[in-house]
Each structure stands twice: as structure tokens, then as C-alpha cells.
VOGU-3710 file (C-alpha; in Angstrom, 3 decimals, decimal comma):
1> xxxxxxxxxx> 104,793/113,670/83,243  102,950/113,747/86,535  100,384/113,728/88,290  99,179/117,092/89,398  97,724/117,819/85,476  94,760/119,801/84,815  93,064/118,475/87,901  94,961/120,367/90,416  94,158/123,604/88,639  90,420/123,238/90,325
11> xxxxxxxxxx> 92,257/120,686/92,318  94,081/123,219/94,818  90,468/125,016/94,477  88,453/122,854/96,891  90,400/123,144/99,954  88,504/126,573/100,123  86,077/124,478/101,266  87,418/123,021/103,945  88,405/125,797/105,187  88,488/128,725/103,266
21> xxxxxxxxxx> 84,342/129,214/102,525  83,661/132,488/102,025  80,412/133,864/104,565  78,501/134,391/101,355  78,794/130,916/99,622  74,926/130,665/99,083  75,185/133,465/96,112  77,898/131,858/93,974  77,281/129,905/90,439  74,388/131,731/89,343
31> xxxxxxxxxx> 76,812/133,771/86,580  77,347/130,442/84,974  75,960/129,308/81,772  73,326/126,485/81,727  73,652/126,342/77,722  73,148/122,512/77,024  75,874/122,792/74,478  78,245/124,429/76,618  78,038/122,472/79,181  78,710/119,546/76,734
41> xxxxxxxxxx> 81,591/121,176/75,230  82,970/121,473/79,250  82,760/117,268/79,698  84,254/116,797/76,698  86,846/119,076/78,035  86,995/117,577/81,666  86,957/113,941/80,455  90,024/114,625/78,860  92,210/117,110/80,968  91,140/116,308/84,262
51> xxxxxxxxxx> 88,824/113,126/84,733  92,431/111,306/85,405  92,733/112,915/88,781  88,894/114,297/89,634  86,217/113,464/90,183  82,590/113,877/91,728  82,091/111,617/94,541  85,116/112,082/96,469  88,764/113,321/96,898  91,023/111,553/94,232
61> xxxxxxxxxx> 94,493/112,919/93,648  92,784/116,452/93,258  89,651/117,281/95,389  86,249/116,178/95,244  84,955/118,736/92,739  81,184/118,535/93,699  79,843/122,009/94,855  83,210/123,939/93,776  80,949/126,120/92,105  78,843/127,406/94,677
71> xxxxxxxxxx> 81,584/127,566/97,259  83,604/129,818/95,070  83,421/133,126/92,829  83,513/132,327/89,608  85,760/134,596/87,990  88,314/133,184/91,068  87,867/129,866/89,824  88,696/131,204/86,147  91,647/133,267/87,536  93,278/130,093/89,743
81> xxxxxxxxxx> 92,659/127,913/86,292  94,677/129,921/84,095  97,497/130,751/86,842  97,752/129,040/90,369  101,422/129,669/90,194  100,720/133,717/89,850  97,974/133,178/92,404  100,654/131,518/95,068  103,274/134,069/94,188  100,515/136,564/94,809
91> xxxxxxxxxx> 100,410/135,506/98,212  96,558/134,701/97,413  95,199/132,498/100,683  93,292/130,290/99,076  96,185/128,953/96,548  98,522/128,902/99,278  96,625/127,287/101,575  95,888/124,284/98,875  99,630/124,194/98,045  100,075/123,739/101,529
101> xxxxxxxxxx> 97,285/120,923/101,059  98,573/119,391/98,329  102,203/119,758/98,656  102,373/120,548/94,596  101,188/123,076/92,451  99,598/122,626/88,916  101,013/124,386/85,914  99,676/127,033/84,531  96,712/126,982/81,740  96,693/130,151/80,020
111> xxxxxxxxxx> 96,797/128,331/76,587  93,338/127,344/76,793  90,520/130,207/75,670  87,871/131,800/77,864  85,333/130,231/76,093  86,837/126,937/77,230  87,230/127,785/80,962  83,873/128,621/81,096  82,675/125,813/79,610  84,644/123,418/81,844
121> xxxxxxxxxx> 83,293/125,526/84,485  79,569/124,722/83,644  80,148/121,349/83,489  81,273/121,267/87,163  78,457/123,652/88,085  76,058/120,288/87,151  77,157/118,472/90,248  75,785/119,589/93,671  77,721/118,541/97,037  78,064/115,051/97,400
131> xxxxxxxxxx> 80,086/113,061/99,948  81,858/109,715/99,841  80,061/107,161/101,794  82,491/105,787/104,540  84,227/102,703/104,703  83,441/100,914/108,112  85,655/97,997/108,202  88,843/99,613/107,421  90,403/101,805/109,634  92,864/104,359/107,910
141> xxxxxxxxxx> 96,169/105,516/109,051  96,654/109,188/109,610  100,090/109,116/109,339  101,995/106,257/107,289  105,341/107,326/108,055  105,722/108,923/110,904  109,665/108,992/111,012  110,702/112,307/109,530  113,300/112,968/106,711  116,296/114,281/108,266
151> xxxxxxxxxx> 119,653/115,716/106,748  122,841/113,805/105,857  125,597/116,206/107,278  126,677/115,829/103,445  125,777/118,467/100,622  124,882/118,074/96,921  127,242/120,644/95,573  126,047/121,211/92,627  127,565/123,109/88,845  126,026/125,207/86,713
161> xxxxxxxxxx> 125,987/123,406/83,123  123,319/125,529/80,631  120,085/126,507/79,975  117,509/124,452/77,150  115,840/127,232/75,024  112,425/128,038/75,928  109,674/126,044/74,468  106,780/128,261/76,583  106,366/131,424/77,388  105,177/131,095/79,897
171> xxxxxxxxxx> 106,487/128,662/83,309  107,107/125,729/82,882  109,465/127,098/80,283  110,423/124,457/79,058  109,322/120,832/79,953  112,802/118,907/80,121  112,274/115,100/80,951  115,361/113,613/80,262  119,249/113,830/79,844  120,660/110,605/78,653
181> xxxxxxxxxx> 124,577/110,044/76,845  125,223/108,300/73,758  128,499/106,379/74,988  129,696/105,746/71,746  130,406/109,231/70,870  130,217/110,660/74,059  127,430/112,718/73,025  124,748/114,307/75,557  121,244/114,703/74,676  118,019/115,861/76,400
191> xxxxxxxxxx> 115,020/116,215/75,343  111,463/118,175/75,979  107,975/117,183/76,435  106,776/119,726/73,809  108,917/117,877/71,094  112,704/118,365/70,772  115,754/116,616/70,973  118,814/118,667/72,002  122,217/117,772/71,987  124,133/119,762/75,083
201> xxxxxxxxxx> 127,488/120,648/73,583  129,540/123,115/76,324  126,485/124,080/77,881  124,823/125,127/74,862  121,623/123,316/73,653  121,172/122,261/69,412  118,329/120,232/68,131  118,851/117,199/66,996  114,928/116,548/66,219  111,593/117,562/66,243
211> xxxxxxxxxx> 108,751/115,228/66,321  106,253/118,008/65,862  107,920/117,739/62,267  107,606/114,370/62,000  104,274/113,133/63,912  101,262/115,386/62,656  98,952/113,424/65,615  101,715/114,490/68,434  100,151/116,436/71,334  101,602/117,917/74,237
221> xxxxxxxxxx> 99,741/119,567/77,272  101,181/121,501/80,306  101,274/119,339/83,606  99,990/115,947/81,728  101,429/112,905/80,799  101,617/113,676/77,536  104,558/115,157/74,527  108,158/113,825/73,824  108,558/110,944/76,580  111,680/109,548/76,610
231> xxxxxxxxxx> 114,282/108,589/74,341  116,779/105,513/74,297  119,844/104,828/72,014  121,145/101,532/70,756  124,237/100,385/72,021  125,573/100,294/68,813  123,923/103,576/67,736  127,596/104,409/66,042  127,071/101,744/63,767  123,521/100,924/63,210
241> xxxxxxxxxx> 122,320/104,406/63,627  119,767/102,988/66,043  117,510/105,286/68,649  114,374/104,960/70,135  111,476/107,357/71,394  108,140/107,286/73,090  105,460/110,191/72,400  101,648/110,695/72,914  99,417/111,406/69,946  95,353/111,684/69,558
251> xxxxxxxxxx> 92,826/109,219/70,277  92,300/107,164/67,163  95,147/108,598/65,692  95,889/104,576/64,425  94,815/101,219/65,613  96,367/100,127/69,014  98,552/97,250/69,424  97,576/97,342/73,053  93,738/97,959/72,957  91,605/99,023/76,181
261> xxxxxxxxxx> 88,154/96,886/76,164  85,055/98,496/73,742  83,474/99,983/76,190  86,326/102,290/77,830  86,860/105,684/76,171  90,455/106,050/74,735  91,774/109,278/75,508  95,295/109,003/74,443  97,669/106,768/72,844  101,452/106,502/73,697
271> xxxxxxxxxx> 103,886/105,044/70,764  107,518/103,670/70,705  109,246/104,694/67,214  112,479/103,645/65,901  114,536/106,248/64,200  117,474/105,078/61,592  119,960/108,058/61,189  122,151/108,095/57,744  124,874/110,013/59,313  124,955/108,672/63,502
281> xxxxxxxxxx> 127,745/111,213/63,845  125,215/114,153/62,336  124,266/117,143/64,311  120,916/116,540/63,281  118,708/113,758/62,357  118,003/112,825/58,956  116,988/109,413/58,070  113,956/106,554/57,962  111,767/106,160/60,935  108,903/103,203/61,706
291> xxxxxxxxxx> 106,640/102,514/64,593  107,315/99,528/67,055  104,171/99,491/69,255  101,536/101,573/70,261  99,193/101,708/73,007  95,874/102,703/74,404  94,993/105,117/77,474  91,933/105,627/79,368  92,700/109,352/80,909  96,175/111,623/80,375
301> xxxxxxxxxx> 98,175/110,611/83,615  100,877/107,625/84,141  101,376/106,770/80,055  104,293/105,960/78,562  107,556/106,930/81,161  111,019/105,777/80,498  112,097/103,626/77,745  115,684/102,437/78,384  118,549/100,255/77,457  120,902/98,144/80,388
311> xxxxxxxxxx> 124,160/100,775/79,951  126,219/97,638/81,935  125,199/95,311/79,426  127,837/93,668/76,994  127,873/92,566/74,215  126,565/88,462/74,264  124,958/88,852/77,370  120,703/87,747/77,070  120,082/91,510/77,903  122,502/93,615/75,666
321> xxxxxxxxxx> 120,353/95,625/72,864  116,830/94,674/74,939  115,025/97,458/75,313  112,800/98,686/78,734  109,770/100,199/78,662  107,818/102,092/81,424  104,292/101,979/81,285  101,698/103,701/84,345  98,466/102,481/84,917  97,560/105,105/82,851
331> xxxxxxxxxx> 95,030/106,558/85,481  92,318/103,845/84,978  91,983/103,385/88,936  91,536/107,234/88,826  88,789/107,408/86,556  86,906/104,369/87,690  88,428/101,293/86,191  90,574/99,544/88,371  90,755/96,018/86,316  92,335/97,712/84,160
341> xxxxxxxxxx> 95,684/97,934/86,517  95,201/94,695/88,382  95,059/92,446/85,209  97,664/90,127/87,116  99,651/90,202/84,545  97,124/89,794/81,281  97,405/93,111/80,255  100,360/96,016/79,705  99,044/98,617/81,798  101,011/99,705/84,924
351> xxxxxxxxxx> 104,086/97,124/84,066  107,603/97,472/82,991  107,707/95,390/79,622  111,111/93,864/77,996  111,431/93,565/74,070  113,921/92,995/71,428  113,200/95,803/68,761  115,423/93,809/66,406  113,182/90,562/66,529  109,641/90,285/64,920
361> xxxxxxxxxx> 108,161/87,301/66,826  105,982/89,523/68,672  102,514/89,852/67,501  102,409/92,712/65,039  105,661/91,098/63,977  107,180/94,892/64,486  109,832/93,876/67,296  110,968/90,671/69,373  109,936/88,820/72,678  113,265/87,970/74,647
371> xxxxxxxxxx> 113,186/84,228/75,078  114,328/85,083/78,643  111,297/87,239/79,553  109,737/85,848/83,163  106,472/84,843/80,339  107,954/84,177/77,018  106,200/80,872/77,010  102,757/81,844/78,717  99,547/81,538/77,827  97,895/83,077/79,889
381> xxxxxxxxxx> 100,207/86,490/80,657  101,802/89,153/78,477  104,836/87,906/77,318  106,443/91,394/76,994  106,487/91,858/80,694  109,320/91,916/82,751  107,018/92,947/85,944  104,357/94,296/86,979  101,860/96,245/89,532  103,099/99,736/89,074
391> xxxxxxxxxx> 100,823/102,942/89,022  103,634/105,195/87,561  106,960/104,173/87,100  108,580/106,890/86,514  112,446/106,070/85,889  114,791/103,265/85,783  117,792/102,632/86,445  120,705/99,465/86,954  122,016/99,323/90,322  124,540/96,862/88,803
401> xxxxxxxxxx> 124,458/94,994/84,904  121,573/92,702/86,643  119,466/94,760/89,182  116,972/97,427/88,076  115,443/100,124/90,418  112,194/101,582/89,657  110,348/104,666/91,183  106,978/104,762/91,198  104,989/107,332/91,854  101,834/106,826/94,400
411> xxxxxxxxxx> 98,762/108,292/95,006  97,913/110,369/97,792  100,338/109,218/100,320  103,194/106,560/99,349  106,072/106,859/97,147  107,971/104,053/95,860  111,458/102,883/94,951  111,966/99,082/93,945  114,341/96,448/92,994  112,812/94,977/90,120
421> xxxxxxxxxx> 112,739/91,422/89,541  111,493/89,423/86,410  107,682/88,533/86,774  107,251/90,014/90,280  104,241/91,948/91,186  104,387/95,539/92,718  100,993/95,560/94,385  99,304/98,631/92,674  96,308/98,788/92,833  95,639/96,808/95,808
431> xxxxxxxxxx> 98,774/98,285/97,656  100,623/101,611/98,051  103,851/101,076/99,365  103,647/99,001/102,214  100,358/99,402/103,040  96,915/98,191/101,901  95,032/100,040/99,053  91,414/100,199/97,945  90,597/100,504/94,538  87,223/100,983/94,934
441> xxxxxxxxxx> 87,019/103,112/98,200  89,085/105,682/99,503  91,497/107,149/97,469  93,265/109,145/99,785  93,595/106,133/102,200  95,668/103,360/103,003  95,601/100,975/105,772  97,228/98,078/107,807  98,332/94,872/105,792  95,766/91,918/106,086
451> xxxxxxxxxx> 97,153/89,470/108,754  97,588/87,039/105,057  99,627/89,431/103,339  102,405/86,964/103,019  99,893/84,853/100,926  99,864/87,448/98,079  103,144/87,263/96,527  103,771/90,897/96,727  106,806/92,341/96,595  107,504/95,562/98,291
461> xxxxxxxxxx> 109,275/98,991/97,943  113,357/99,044/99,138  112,300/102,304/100,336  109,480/104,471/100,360  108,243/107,797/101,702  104,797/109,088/102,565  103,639/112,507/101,303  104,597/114,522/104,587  107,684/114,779/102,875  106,669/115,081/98,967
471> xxxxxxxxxx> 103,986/114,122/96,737  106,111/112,611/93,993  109,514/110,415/93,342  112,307/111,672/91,192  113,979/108,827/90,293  117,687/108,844/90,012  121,055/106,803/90,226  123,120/105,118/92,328  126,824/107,349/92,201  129,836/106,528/91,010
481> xxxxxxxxxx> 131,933/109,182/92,640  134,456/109,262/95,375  131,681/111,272/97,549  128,567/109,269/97,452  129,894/106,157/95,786  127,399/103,363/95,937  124,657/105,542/97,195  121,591/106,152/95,555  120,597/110,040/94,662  117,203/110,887/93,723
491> xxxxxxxxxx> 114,757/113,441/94,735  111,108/114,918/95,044  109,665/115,918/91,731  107,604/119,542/92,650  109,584/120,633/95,701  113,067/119,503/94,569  114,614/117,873/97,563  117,245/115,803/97,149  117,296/112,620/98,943  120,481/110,037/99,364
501> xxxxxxxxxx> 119,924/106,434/100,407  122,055/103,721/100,800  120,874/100,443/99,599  123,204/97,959/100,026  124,151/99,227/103,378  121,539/97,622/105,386  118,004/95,467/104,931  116,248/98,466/106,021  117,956/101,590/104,071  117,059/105,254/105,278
511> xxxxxxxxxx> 116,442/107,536/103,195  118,350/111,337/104,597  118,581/114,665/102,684  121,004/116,416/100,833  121,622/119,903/101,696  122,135/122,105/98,476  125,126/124,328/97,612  125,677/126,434/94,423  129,234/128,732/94,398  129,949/128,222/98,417
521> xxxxxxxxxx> 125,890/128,979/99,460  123,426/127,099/100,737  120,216/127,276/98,684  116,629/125,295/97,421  115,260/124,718/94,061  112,491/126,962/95,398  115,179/129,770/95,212  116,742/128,695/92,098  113,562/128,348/89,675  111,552/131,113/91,327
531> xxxxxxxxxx> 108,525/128,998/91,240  106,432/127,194/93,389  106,473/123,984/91,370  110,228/122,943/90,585  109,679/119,754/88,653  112,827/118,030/89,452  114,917/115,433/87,266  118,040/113,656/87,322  120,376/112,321/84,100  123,467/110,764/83,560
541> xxxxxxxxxx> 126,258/111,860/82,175  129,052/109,838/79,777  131,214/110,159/82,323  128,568/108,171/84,999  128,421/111,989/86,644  125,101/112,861/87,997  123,177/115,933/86,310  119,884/117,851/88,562  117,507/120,104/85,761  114,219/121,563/86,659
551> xxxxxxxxxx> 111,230/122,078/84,081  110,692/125,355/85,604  113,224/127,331/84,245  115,513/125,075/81,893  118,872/124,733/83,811  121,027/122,156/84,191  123,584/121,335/86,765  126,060/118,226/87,449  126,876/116,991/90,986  130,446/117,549/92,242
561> xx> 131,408/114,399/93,218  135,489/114,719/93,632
//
């Protein structure tokens, strides 16, 4: 659920510009419609697919899209929209060279009709070149992280486990998110963006559930935040038939527990829902189902990310049955609305939040706040949140039955992974890693710390990694094998790299590469998915094994760790 949606469909566009321009620029745009209505019918389209990561006065996380249209042939512009992954595999120079840019690719739109490329088209064709005014009194770093990545020596050997069905004809095929176990059964389950549940029996996939069944206001869009989130099951799911999810629906679709101010647009809402099965031991779900929260979003980026039970948790310790919930910033700093992240702790957005879905003392009396929550007693703060100052945190995970590590994805140069502690803040959005951030300048920029950084109370990144390397954390877990024991393995999200850290090992942990090996021969996820976006993951299996899938094509494989 990332961060290359929409936008990077013109997004990889603009580096024409910069580079690309073709010698007879001045003729382009005048095939374009200037029907009032269609242009209208293109904002409305733009506001919601790719406001989160464009814009018109500068380069966000996709380019500055001001002039695209008379740098660039229209029917090129329609062509990149409704492929740029054909358009790379074409070998066309202006897709490559913005991959190269951008060090991600956008999915492909082919779902949406002429009619609505064109009209998103002469909405963009409204806005002339403009250029971002300059900020003189900070000084941005070129190059955050100079070090380079280098290899372990070690491999990720890595099993081929099964294929999900495809949910798309077209790549991604399917968009797989997240492979959890059920420990009391020992069942595996994974689900997809566009709405199922599947159980993964012997390498073959079943569905277990389908919330396009279920949840008429469910929506689910290629490359965006948006579809079948995550999933969590009770502890005691073999008794109390327990499980959670967290989907997107509509706008409006019902009132928000968590409300953005009157005057901010709502583009999407996210929702946790708590499912009751009759049978637990069923191959597929039947049973009663009711909401626990639901909340607001300004654009279709960072939403609702991992939801999540403490698997080291016992039973009478403050955290057993408490579920975690991952919530991005949901691209308010993107689309011009940075309070909306740095609430310092008054609001949800951008925060991981800790409640008791059995209690009710909460404020639509739907689920609990843990008396042990860092705010339980405020006033002032959201006493659901266990911390905050995240832009998109991704996954979590429990380094041990206390510590949590959170990844969190940047914006156009740091990535993130953190210890998290209760009612610590991040930084985001006045940091990016461990560097200063501007909400309200540069996006693409960061710079040094102020020389009073230690006044702020932030808490930084374990380790981190600037976008020389990849534009996007996979968040993963720390291994229990004999091989990597202790270690943490995660990865790069579109160009599948496979990273190894240890944290424990020293107060300044490197992060080194893992080469890959399927049946004795060295290979890339490049290879594997034939695609130019791989759209990494990790899971974990019952057996505390580590399992790699990719969106792209469906398949799953488990690490050797003998």
C-alpha cells in the first residue's frame, strides 16, 4: 500500500523534462480538450488518485506536474498512464530514464476508460510551468547517506512455497499484503488488497473470505493505499472465534470516529472490523461481524497499514489480547496539510495506536483503552496512542515480548526502521530519518539537524537508508533460525533487495545485503517476477520461519534457515 500510486503514472512522466524534452515541445497540448466539464470531471479524478503524491508547484513524491502537457505528446502521456511497466519493458527512454529517476515504477492503469485519461489529462493541461521558489536559509544535502549498501558474504536461500490465484489480469496480479499464522491451529493465511482471505494449505491457496461480499462501500485501486489491509487473529481465536481486519471504503460511506477538520476534503476512510466465526476450525468464514473504529483520510496514500497482536504475549501479561494498529499520515503533508501529521499527539494520524477490542471505555464505547497506554489518563492527547510521528508505518513486528520495531516509509530520501517506545515521537513531519524536514518547503529535501535538536524529544531510526539504495522499507523480522538467528531480515519494497541487520550487535547496526539463491543459482526478484516493480513482503510462518512473496506475480517462498 505504497507510495508510488497514481501519481507516478504522470509521475515518471516529468523527468522528460529534465532531460528528455523533445526539440518540438512548443506544439504539444493543443489536441486536448478545454470542455469546462471535462476538465472538472479530470480534478475530481486527480484529487482523488493522485493529489496524495502531485502536485503543481513543485516536485512531491512524483514530479512537479506543471507544463507536463506541453512538454509531452499527448497520446504518450495516455500510453505511459495506462502502462509504464509495458513502456519500461519496451525499452521506451523516457520510462526508463524516470525509473532510473525514481527508483520505482507505478502500476499499471488500464482499468480506468479513455474518457477518464483524457479528462485527467485536461485538468493538468490548466497549469502552465511553474517553479518552487527556493529556500535560502537551508542548505540541502545531496547525498544523506553516502556509505553504500554492501553484501553480507551470506545468502537468502530461499523455497518455492505456491502461487495466490490471480485477482488481475493484468500485473500486479495479485496484490498480496500479508501472510500471518493462526498459532492455535497452525493455520496460514494471507490475504489480498483486492479483498480475499486465503488459507495456504501445501502450497495451495482457499478462501477463507471475501469482503467484497461483505462490505458493499469496499474499494480497491492498483498502486494505492487502499483494499483488504491487514488482518490480525485473537490469541484465543480457537476459542472465541476472534479475528480482526482493516479495509478502505468510500468517502462518506458512514460517520468517522476519527474525523479530519470541516474544511479538509475526505477522500477515503479506513475501518477495523471484528469478525466472530461459528466454526474457528471452518475452511471458510461464516459468522457475525461489527465495526470497531473507523477513520478519516485526506488523499489515498499511508492509511490504515498493519493491525497486529504481540505473538510473545501470555496470557496475564497487560499486553496479551491488545491489539496494534498502524496508521500513515495519510498523505496530508503531501497534499498541503501538514497539521494534520504534527498534531503532537492530539490526533490519530501518522501514529501507532494500542486498544483493547474487548473493552468499551473508549469513546464510541465499540472497544477498550488499555489502562497502560503512555495517555490513558490525558487530557490533552489521544489516549489510543502508543506513539507517534510516523508518515507510513508500514509493518510491525516484536523484537522480543516487550520491544516493537516499526518501518516507516519516507519521502523522497529516508527510510526508517524503529524501536518503538510508548508515547515517543518519531519526528515526521518535521524529520526524515535523521535529518531535518520541511513541511512546508522542499519536499524532496532534507537537511542538517538544528544545533537544539536534543531539545525536541525526538527519537530516531535504529537504522535507516537513503533512497540511493531504495525508495521504500519492507518491513520484516528478526530470525529465529540457526543461520541468521537474532538478525533482523527485511527488504526494499519495488526492487526487492533483501537487507540483514543486526540490532543488538552494536549501538550503530549496519545494514548489508543478502545475496539471493533459488535451486543452487544466484538470482533477483527482477528475474523472478519479470517486472520492473517487484513489490516485496515478508510473513511469518507457525513455525517462526520467514516467508518472501511479491505482488507482482503471486509467489511465495520461505527462507532456509537450517
Amino acid at each position: 500500500m505504497w507510495k508510488y500510486n497514481f501519481f507516478l503514472k504522470i509521475s515518471l512522466v516529468i523527468i522528460l523534462i529534465n532531460g528528455c524534452k523533445p526539440k518540438e515541445s512548443g506544439g504539444f497540448g493543443r489536441d486536448i480538450s478545454k470542455d469546462p466539464e471535462i476538465i472538472d470531471n479530470g480534478r475530481v479524478i486527480f484529487e482523488e488518485l493522485c493529489s496524495s503524491c502531485h502536485n503543481f508547484k513543485q516536485d512531491a513524491i512524483g514530479p512537479n506536474l506543471s507544463g507536463l502537457t506541453r512538454a509531452l505528446p499527448t497520446n504518450w502521456i495516455k500510453e505511459f498512464i495506462k502502462s509504464p511497466i509495458g513502456m519500461i519493458d519496451l525499452k521506451d527512454k523516457r520510462a526508463v530514464a524516470l525509473k532510473e529517476k525514481y527508483k520505482a515504477v507505478m502500476p499499471n492503469f488500464q482499468h480506468l476508460s479513455e474518457a477518464d485519461i483524457e479528462a485527467v489529462i485536461a485538468y493538468i493541461n490548466t497549469y502552465g510551468k511553474t517553479h518552487p521558489k527556493k529556500e535560502t536559509d537551508l542548505i540541502a544535502i545531496e547525498d544523506p547517506i553516502p556509505e553504500k549498501i554492501s553484501f553480507s558474504g551470506e545468502t537468502a536461500k530461499l523455497e518455492y512455497i505456491g502461487q495466490i490465484p490471480a485477482s488481475s489480469t493484468t500485473q500486479p496480479y495479485t496484490r498480496i499484503n500479508k501472510l500471518a499464522c493462526e498459532k492455535n491451529f497452525g493455520r496460514i493465511f494471507v490475504n489480498d488488497l483486492r479483498g480475499s482471505l486465503y488459507e495456504l494449505r501445501q502450497g495451495k491457496a482457499n478462501i477463507y473470505l471475501d469482503l467484497n461480499k461483505t462490505h458493499p462501500n469496499f474499494i480497491d485501486r492498483n498502486g494505492m493505499a487502499t483494499g483488504f489491509g491487514s488482518f490480525a487473529f485473537h490469541p484465543e481465536f480457537n476459542k472465541n472465534g476472534l479475528f480482526y481486519t482493516s479495509h478502505t471504503e468510500v468517502a462518506g460511506s458512514k460517520q468517522a470516529d476519527f474525523k479530519l477538520p470541516d474544511s479538509v476534503k475526505v477522500v477515503m476512510q479506513g475501518v477495523v472490523t471484528e469478525w466472530k466465526a461459528k466454526d474457528p476450525g471452518s475452511l471458510s468464514f461464516s459468522g457475525q461481524t461489527r465495526e470497531l473504529v473507523r477513520f478519516d483520510f485526506i488523499a489515498i496514500s499511508h492509511g490504515l497499514q498493519e493491525i497486529s497482536f504481540n505473538p510473545n504475549a501470555n496470557k496475564g501479561d497487560m499486553d496479551y489480547g491488545k491489539l496494534y494498529i498502524s496508521l500513515g499520515d495519510g498523505g496530508a503533508v503531501q497534499v498541503g496539510y501538514p497539521k494534520i501529521a504534527d498534531h503532537h499527539g492530539t490526533d490519530v494520524w501518522g501514529s501507532i495506536l494500542r486498544i483493547d477490542p474487548m473493552g468499551d471505555n473508549s469513546a464510541n464505547n465499540k472497544y477498550g483503552i488499555p489502562k497502560d497506554n503512555p495517555f490513558a489518563d490525558s487530557i490533552s492527547k489521544r489516549k489510543e496512542i502508543w506513539a507517534y510521528g510516523f508518515r507510513n508505518p508500514n509493518r510491525i513486528t516484536w523484537i522480543d515480548s516487550n520491544r516493537i520495531l516499526a518501518s516507516d516509509i519516507g519521502q523522497a530520501n529516508i527510510e526508517e526502521l524503529n524501536i518503538v517506545e510508548p508515547g515517543n515521537f518519531y519526528g515526521w513531519p518535521i524529520r526524515e530519518g535523521k535529518f531535518l524536514f520541511n513541511p512546508n518547503g522542499n519536499f524532496n529535501s532534507v537537511y542538517t539537524l538544528p544545533d537544539n535538536d536534543h531539545e525536541g524529544l525526538f527519537t530516531y531510526p535504529v537504522v535507516q537508508y537513503d533512497h540511493d539504495e531504495g525508495p521504500a522499507i519492507s518491513g520484516g523480522f528478526i530470525a529465529k533460525g540457526k543461520l541468521y538467528r537474532g538478525k533482523y531480515i527485511f527488504g526494499d519494497i519495488p526492487t526487492g533487495r533483501i537487507f540483514i541487520s543486526d540490532l543488538e550487535g552494536t549501538d550503530h547496526p549496519k545494514i548489508e545485503e543478502l545475496k539471493i539463491v533459488i535451486d543452487n543459482k544466484e538470482t533477483n526478484f527482477y528475474e523472478l517476477t519479470k517486472s520492473s516493480r517487484v513489490d516485496l513482503k515478508f510473513g511469518r510462518g507457525c513455525g517462526g520461519d520467514i516467508y518472501i512473496f511479491t505482488k507482482a506475480d503471486g509467489k511465495i517462498y520461505r527462507l532456509q534457515e537450517l
